[in-house]
Backbone as a printed PyTorch tensor [residue, N CA C, xyz], in Angstrom:
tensor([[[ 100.9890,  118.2960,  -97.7650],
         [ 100.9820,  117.2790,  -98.7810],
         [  99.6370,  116.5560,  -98.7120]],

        [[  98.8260,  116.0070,  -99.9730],
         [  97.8420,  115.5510, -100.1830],
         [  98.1160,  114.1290, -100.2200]],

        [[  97.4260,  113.5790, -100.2600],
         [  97.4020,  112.0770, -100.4890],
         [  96.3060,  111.6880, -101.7180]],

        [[  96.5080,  110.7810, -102.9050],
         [  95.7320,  110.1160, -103.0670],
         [  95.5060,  108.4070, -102.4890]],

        [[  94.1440,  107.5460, -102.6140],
         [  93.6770,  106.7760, -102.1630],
         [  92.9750,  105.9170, -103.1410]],

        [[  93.3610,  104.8720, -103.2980],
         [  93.2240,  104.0390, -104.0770],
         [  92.7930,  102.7150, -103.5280]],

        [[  92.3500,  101.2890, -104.1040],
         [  92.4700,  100.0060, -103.8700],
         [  93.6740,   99.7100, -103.3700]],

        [[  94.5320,  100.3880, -104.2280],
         [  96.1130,   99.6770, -104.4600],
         [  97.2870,  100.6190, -103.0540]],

        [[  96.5080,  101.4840, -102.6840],
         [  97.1290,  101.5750, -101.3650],
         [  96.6570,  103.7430, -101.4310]],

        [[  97.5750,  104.1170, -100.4500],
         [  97.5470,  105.2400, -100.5640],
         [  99.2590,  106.2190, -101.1950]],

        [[  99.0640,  107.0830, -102.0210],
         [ 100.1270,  108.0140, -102.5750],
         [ 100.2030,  109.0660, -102.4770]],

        [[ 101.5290,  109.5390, -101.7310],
         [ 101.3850,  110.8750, -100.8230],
         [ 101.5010,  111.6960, -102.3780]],

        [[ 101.0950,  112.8240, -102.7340],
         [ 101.6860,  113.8450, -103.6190],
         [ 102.2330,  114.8040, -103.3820]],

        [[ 103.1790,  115.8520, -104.4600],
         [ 104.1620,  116.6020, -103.6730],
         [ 105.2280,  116.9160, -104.4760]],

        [[ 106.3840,  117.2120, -103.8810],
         [ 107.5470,  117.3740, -104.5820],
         [ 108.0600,  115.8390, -104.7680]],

        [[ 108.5060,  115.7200, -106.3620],
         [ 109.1340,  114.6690, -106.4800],
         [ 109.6420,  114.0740, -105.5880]],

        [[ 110.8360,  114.7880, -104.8620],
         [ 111.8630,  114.5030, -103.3350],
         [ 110.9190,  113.9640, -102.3760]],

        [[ 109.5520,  113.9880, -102.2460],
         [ 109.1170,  113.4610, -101.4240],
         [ 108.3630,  112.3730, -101.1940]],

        [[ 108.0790,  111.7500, -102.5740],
         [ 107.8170,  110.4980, -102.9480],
         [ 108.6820,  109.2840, -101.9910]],

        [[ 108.0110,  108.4240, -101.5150],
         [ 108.7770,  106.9850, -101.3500],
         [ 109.0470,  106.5890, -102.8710]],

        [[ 109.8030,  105.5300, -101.9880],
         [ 110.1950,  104.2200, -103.4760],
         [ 108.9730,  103.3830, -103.8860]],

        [[ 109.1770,  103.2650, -105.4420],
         [ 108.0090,  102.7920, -105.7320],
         [ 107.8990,  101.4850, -106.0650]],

        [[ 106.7520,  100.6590, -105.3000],
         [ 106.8350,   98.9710, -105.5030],
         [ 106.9330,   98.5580, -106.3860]],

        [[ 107.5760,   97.7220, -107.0340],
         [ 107.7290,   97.4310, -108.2350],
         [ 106.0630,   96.4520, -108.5510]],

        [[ 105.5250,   96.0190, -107.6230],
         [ 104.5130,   95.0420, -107.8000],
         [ 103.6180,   96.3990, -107.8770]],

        [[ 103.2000,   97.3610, -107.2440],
         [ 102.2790,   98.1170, -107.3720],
         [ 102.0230,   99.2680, -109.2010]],

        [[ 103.4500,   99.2150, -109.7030],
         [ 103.6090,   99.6360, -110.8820],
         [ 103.1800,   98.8710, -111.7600]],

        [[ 103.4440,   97.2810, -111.6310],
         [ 103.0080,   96.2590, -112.5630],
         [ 101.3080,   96.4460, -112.6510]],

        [[ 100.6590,   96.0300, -111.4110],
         [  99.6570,   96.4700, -111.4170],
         [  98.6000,   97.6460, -111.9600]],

        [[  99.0950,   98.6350, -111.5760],
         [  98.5770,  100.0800, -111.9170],
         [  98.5620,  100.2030, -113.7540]],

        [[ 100.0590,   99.8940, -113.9730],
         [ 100.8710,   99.6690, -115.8550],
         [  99.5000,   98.4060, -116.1710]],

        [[  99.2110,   97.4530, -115.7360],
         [  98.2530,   96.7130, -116.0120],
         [  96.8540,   97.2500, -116.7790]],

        [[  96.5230,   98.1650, -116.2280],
         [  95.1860,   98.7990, -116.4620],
         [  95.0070,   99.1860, -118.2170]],

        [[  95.9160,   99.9300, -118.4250],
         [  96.4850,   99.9230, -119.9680],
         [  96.2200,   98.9380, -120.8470]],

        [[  95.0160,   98.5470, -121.0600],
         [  95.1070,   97.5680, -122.5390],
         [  95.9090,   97.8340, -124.0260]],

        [[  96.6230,   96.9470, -123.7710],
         [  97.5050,   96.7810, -125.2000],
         [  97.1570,   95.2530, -125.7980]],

        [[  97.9630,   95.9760, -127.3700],
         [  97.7840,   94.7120, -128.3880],
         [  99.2550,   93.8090, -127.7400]],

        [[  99.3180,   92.2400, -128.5710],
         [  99.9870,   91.7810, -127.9040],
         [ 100.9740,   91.4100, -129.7960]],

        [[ 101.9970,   91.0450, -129.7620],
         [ 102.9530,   90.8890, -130.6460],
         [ 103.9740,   90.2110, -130.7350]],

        [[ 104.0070,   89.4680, -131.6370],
         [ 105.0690,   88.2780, -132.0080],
         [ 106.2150,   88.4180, -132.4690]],

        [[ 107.7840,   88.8180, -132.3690],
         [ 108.6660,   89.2700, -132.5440],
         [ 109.5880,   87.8280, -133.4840]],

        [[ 109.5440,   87.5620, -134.2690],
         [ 110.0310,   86.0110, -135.2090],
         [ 111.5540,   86.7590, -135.9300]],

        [[ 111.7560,   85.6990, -135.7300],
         [ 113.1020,   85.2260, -136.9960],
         [ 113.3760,   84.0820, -137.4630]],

        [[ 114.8060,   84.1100, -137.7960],
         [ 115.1620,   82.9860, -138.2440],
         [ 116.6720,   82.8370, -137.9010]],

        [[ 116.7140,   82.3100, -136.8480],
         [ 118.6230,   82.5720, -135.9240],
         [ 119.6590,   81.6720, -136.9280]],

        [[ 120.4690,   82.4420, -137.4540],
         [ 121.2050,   82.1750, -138.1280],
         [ 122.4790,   81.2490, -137.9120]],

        [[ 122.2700,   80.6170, -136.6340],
         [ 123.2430,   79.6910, -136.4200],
         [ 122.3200,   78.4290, -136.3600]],

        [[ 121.1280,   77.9420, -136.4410],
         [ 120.4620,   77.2140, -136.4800],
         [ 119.4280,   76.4800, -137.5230]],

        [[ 119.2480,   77.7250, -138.1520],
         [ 118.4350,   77.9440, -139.7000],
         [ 117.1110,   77.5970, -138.7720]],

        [[ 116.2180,   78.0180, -138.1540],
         [ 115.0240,   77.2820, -137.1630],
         [ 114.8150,   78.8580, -136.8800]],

        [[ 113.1630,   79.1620, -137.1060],
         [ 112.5190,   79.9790, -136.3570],
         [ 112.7430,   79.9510, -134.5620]],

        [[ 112.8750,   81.4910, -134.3520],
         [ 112.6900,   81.7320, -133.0780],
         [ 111.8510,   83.2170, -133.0750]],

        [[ 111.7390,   83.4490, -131.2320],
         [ 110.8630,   84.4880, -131.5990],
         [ 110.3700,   84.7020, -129.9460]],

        [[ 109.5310,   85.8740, -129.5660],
         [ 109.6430,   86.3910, -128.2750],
         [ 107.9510,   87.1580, -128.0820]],

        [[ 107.2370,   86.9740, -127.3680],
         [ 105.8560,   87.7370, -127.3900],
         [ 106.5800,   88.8820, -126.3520]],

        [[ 105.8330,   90.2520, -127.0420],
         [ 105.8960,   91.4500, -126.2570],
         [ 104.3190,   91.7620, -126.4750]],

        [[ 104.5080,   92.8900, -125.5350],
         [ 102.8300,   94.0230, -125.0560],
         [ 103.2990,   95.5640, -125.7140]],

        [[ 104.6050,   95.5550, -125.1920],
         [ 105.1270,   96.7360, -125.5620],
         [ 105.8230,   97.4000, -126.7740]],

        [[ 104.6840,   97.9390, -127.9320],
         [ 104.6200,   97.7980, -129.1640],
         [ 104.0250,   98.9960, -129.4940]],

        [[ 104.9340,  100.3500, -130.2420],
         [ 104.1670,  100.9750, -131.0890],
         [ 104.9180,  101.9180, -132.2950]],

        [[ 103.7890,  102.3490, -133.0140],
         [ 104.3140,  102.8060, -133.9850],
         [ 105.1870,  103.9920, -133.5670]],

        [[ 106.3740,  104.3440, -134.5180],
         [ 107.0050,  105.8710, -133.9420],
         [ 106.9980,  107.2610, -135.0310]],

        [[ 107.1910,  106.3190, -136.5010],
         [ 107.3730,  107.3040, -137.2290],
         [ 106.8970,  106.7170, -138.8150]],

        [[ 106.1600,  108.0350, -139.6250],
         [ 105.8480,  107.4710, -140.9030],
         [ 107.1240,  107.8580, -141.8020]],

        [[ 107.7110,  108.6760, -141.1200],
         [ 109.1670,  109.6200, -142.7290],
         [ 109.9240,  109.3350, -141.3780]],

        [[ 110.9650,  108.8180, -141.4090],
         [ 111.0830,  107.5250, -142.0890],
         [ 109.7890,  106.2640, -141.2040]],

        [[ 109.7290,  105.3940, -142.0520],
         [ 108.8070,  104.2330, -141.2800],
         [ 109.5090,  103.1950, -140.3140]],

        [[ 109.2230,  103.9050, -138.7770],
         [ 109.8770,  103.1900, -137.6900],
         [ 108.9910,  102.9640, -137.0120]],

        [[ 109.2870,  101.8310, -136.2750],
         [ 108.4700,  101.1190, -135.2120],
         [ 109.1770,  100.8560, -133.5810]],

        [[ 108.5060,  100.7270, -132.6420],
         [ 109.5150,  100.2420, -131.6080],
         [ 108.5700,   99.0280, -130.6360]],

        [[ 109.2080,   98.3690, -129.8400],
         [ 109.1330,   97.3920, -129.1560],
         [ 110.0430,   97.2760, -128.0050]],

        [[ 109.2100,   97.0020, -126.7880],
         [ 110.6410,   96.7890, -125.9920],
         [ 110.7860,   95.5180, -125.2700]],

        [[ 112.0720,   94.9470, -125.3610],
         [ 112.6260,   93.4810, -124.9750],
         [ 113.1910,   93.5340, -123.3780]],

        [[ 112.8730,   92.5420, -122.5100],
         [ 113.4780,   92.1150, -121.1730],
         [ 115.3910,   92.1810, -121.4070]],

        [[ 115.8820,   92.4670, -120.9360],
         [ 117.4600,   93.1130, -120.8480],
         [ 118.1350,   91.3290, -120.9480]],

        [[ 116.9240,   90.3920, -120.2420],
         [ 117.7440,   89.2470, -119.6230],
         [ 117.0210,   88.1520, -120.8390]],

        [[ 116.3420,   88.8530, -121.6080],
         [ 115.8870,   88.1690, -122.7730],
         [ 117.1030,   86.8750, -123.7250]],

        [[ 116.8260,   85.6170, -123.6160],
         [ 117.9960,   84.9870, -124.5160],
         [ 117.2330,   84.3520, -125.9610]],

        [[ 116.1380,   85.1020, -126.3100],
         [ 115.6390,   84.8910, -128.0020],
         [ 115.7050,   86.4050, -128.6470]],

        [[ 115.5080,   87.0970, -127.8710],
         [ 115.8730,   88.7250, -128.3170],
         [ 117.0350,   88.4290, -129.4140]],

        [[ 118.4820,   88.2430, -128.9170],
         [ 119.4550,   88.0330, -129.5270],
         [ 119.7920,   87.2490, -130.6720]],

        [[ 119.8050,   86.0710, -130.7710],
         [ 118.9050,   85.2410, -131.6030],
         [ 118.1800,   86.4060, -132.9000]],

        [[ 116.5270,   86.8370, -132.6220],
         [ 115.7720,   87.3110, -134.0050],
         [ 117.1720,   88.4590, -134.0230]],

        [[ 117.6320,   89.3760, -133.7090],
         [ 118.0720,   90.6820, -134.0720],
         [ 119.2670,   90.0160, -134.6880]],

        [[ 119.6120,   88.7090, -134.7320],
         [ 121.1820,   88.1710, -135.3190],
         [ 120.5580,   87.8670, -136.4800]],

        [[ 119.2920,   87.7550, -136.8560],
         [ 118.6000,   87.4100, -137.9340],
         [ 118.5300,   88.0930, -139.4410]],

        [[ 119.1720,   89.7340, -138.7750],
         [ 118.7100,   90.8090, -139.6960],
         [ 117.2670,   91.4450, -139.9410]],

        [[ 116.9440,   90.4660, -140.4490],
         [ 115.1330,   90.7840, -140.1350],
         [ 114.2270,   90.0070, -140.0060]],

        [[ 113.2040,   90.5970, -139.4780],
         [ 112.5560,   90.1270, -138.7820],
         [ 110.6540,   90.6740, -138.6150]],

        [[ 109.9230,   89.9870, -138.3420],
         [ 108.6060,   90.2020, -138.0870],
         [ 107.9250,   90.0510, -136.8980]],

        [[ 107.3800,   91.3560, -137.1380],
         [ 106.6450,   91.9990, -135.7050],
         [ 105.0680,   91.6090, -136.1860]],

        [[ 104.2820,   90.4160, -135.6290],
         [ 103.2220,   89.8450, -135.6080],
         [ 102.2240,   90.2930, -135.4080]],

        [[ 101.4610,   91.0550, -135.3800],
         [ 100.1020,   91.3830, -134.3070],
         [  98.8680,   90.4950, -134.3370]],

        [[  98.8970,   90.0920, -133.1680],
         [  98.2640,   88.6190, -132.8360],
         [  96.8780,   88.6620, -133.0090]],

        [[  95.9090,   87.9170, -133.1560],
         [  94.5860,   87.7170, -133.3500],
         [  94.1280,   86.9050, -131.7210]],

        [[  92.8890,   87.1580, -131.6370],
         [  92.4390,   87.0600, -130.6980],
         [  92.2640,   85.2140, -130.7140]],

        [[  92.4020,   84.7260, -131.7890],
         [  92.6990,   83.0100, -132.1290],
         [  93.9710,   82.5580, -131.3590]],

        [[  95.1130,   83.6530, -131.3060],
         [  96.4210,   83.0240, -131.4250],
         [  96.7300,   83.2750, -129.6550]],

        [[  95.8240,   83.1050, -128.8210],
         [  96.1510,   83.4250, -127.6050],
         [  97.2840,   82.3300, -127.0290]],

        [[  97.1870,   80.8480, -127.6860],
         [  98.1920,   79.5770, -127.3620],
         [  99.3530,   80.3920, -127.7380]],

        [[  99.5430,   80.5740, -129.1760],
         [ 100.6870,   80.8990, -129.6810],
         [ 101.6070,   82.2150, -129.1400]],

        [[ 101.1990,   82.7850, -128.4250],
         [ 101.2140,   84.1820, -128.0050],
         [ 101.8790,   83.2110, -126.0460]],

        [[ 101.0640,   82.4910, -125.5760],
         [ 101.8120,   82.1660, -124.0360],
         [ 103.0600,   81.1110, -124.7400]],

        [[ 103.1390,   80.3840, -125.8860],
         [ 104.4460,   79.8480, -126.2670],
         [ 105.2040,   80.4700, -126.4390]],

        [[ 105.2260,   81.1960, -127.1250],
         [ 106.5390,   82.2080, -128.0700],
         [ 106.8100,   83.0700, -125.8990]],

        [[ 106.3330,   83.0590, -125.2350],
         [ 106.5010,   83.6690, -124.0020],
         [ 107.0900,   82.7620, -123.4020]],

        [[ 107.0130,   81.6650, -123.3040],
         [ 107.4620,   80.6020, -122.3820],
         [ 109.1170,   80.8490, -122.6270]],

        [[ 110.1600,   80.2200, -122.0960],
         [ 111.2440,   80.2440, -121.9040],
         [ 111.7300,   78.7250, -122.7890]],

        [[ 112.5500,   78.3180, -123.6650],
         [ 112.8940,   76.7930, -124.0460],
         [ 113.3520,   77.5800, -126.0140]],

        [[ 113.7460,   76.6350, -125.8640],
         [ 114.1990,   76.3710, -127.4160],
         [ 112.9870,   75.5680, -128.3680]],

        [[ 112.0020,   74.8910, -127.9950],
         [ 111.2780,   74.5700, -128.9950],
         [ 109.7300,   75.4610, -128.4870]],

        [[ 110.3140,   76.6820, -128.7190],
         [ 108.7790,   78.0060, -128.7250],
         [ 107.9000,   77.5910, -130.2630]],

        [[ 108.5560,   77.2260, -131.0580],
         [ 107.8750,   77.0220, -132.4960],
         [ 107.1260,   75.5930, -132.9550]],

        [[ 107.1040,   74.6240, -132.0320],
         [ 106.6240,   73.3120, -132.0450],
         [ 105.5220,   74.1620, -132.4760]],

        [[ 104.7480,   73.2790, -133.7020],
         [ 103.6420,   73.3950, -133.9570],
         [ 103.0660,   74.3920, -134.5250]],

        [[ 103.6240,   75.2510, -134.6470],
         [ 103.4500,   76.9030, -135.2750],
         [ 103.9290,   77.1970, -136.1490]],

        [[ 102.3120,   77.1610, -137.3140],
         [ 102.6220,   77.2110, -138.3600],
         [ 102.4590,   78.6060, -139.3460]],

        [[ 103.5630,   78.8650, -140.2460],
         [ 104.1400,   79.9340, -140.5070],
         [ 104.4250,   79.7750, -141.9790]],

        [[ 104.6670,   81.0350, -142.6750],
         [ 105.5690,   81.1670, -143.6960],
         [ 106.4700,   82.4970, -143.9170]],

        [[ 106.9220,   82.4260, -144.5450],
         [ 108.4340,   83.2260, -144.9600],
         [ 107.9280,   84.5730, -145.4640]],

        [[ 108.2630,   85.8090, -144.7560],
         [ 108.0890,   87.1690, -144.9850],
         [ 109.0830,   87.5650, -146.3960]],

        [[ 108.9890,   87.7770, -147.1420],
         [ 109.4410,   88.8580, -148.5510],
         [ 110.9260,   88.5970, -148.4600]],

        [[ 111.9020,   88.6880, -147.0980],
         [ 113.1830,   88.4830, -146.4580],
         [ 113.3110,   87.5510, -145.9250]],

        [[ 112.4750,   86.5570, -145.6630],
         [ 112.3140,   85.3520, -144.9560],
         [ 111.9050,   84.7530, -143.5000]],

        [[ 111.5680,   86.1810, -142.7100],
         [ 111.3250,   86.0460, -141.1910],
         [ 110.0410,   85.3070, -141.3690]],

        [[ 109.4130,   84.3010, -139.9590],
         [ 108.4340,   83.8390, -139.7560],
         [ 106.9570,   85.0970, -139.7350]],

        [[ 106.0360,   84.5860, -140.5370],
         [ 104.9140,   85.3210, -140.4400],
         [ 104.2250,   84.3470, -139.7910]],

        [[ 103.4580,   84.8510, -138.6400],
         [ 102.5780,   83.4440, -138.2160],
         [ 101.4840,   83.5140, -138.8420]],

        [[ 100.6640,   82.3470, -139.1790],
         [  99.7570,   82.2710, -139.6840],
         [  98.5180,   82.4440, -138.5990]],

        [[  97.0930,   83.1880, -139.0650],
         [  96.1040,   83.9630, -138.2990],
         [  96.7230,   85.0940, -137.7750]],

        [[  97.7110,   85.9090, -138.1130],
         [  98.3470,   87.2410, -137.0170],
         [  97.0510,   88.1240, -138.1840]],

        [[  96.8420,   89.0340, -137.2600],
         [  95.9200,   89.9720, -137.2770],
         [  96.7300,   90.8520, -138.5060]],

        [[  97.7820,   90.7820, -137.8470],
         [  99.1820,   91.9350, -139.0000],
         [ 100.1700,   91.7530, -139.0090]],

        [[ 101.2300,   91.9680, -140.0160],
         [ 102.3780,   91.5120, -139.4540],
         [ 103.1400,   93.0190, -140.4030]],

        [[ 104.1550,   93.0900, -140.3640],
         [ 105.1970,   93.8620, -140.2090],
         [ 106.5920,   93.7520, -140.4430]],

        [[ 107.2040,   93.3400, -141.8200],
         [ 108.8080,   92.9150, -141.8100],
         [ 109.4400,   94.2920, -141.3810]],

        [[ 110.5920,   93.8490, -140.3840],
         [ 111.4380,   95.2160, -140.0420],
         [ 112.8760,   94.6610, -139.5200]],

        [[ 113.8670,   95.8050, -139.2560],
         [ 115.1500,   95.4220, -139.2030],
         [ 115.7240,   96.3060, -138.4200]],

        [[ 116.8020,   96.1460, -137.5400],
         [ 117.0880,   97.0970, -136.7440],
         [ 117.4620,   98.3920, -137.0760]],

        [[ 116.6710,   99.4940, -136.1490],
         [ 117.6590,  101.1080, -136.8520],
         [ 118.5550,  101.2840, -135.3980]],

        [[ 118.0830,  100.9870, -134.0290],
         [ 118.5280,  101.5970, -132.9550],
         [ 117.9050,  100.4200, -131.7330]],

        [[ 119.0500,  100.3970, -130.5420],
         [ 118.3110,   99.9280, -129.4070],
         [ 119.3310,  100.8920, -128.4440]],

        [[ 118.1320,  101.1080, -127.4260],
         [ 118.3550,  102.1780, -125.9850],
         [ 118.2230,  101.5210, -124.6740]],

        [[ 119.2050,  101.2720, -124.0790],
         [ 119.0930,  100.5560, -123.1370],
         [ 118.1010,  101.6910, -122.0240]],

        [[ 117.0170,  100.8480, -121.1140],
         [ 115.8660,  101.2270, -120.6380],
         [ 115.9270,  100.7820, -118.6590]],

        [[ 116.3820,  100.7420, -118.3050],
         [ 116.0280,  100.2590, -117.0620],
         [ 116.7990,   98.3350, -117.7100]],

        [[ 115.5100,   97.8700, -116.6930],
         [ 115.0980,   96.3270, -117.0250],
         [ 114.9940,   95.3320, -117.8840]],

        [[ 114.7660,   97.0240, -119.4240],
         [ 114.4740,   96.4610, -121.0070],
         [ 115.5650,   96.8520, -121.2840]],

        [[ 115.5080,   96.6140, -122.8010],
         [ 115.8140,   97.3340, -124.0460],
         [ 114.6940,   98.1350, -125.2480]],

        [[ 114.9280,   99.5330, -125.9800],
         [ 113.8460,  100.1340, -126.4020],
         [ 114.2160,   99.4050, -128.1920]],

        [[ 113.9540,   98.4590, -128.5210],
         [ 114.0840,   98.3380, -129.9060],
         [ 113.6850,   99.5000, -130.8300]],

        [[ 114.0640,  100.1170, -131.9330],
         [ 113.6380,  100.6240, -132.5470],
         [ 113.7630,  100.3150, -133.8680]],

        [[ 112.8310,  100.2680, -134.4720],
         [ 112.7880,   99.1940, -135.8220],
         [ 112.9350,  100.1290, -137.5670]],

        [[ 113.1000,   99.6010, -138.5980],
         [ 112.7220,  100.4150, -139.6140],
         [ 112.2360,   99.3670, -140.6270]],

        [[ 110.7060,   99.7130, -140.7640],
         [ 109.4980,   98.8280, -141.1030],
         [ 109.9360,   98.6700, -143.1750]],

        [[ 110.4370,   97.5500, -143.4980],
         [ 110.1050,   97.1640, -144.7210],
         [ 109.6020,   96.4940, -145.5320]],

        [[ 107.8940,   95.7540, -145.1090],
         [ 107.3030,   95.5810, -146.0070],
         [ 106.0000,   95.5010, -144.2000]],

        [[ 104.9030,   94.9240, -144.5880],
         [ 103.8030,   95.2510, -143.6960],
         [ 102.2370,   94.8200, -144.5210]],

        [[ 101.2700,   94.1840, -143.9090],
         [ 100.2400,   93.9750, -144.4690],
         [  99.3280,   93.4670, -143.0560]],

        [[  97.8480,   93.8600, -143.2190],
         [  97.0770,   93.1690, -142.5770],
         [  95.6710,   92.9970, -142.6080]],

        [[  95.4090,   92.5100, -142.1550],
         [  93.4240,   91.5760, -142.1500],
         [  92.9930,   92.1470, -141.4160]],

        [[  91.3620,   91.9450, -141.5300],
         [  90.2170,   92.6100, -140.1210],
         [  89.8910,   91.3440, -139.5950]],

        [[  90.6710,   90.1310, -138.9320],
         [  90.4810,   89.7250, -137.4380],
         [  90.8340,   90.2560, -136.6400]],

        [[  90.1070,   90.0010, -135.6300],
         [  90.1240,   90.4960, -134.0170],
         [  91.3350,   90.5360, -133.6120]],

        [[  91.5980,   91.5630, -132.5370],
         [  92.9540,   91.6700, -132.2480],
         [  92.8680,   90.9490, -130.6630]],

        [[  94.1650,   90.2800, -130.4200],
         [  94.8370,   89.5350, -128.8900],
         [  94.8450,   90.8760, -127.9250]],

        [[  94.4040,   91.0140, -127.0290],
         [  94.2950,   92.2480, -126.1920],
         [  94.8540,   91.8200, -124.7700]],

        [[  96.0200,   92.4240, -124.1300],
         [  96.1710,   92.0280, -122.9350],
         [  95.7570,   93.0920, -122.0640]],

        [[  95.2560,   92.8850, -120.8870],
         [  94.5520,   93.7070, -119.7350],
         [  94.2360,   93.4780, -118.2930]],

        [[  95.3470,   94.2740, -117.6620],
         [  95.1090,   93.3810, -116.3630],
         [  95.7730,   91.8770, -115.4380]],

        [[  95.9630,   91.7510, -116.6530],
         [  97.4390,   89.6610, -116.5010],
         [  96.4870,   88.9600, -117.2200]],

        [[  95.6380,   89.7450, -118.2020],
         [  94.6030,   88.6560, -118.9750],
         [  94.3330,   88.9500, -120.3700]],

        [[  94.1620,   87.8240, -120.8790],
         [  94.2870,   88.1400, -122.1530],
         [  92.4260,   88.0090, -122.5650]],

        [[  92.4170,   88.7680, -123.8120],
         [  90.8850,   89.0360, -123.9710],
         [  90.7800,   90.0240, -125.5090]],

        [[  89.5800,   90.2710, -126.0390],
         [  89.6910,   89.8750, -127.3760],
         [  88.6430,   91.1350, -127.5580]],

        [[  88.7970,   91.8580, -128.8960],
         [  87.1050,   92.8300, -129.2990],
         [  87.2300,   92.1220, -130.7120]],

        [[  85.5190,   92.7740, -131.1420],
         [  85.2730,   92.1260, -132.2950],
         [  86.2090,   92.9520, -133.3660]],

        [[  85.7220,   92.4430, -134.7090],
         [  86.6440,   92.7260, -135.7760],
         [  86.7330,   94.0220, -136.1710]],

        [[  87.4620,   94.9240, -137.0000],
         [  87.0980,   96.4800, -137.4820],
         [  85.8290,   96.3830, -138.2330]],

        [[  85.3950,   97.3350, -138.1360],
         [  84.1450,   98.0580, -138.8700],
         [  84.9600,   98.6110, -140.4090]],

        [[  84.4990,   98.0350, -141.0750],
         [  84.6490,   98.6550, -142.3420],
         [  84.7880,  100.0490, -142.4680]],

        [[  85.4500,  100.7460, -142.7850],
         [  85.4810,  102.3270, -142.8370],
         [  85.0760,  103.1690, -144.1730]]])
C-alpha cells in the first residue's frame, strides 16, 4: 500500500476495506478547496406571511428538459421547512456586494430578513435585491443525503445581471470581477 502526503496529514491508498475512518474535520477542509457560488434560498412561510430563507454553497444546475435545479439543505435545518411550505420559492445567486446578507440569511433566529431589502418574484418569493441571479422554483424531489437533504427543484421563471458573483473558498468569502461580454 502507498501512501499519499499532504499538509492535511498522510492517506494510506488501496482497497477501499483498507481505508481508516474519515475525519469529518479533514473532509471539511479538503471539500473547502472547491470554490463555489454562494445562494439565497427565500420564501414566504405561510403561517406568518414574513420572508424567510437559508444561505447554501451547495448549488447546481441538473437539467435543461425538464428545467431542474438542486441544492442541498442541513437535515437539522428549521428555515428549510418554512421556504418549501411556501410552494415557491427563490434560489438567489449572490453578488459579491451581498456578502452581509449572505452571513444573515446563515445565522440561526427568526429575524434573518431585518433589513433586507427585496421584492416579490412572478409567484411572490423574496428576490433579494443586488443578487447576481435569481431563479423562481418549486419542489420536484428531496433525497435524504447523510447530514443533508438533496433538494431538487423545477425552475419556473429565472433572470440575471453581470455583477460579480459571492464566491466561497476555503471558510472565506471572496469575489471575481464581472462577466466579459460574450
Amino acid at each position: 500500500m502507498t501512501s499519499i502526503s499532504s499538509e492535511f496529514g498522510t492517506t494510506p491508498t488501496g482497497a477501499a476495506g483498507d481505508l481508516p475512518e474519515l475525519d469529518p474535520a479533514l473532509m471539511r477542509t479538503v471539500l473547502g478547496h472547491f470554490a463555489t457560488g454562494v445562494v439565497a434560498i427565500t420564501g414566504i412561510d405561510p403561517q406568518t406571511s414574513v420572508p424567510t430563507g437559508l444561505a447554501a454553497n451547495s448549488f447546481t444546475s441538473v437539467s435543461l428538459d425538464p428545467p431542474l435545479i438542486a441544492f442541498c439543505v442541513a437535515a437539522t435545518s428549521t428555515s428549510w421547512p418554512r421556504v418549501r411550505a411556501a410552494g415557491h420559492y427563490t434560489v438567489n445567486i449572490l453578488s459579491a456586494a451581498q456578502e452581509p446578507v449572505c452571513r444573515q440569511l446563515a445565522a440561526r433566529g427568526a429575524e434573518k430578513f431585518r433589513g433586507i431589502e427585496w421584492q416579490p418574484s412572478p409567484a411572490g418569493a423574496p428576490i433579494l435585491t443586488d443578487s447576481l441571479a435569481w431563479i423562481e422554483a418549486e419542489l420536484e424531489a428531496e433525497h435524504p443525503a447523510g447530514d443533508h437533504t438533496i433538494v431538487v427543484s423545477r425552475v419556473r421563471h429565472l433572470y440575471a445581471t453581470d455583477l460579480a458573483p459571492l464566491i466561497f473558498f476555503r471558510g472565506r468569502y471572496g469575489g471575481v470581477g464581472p462577466a466579459e461580454s460574450r
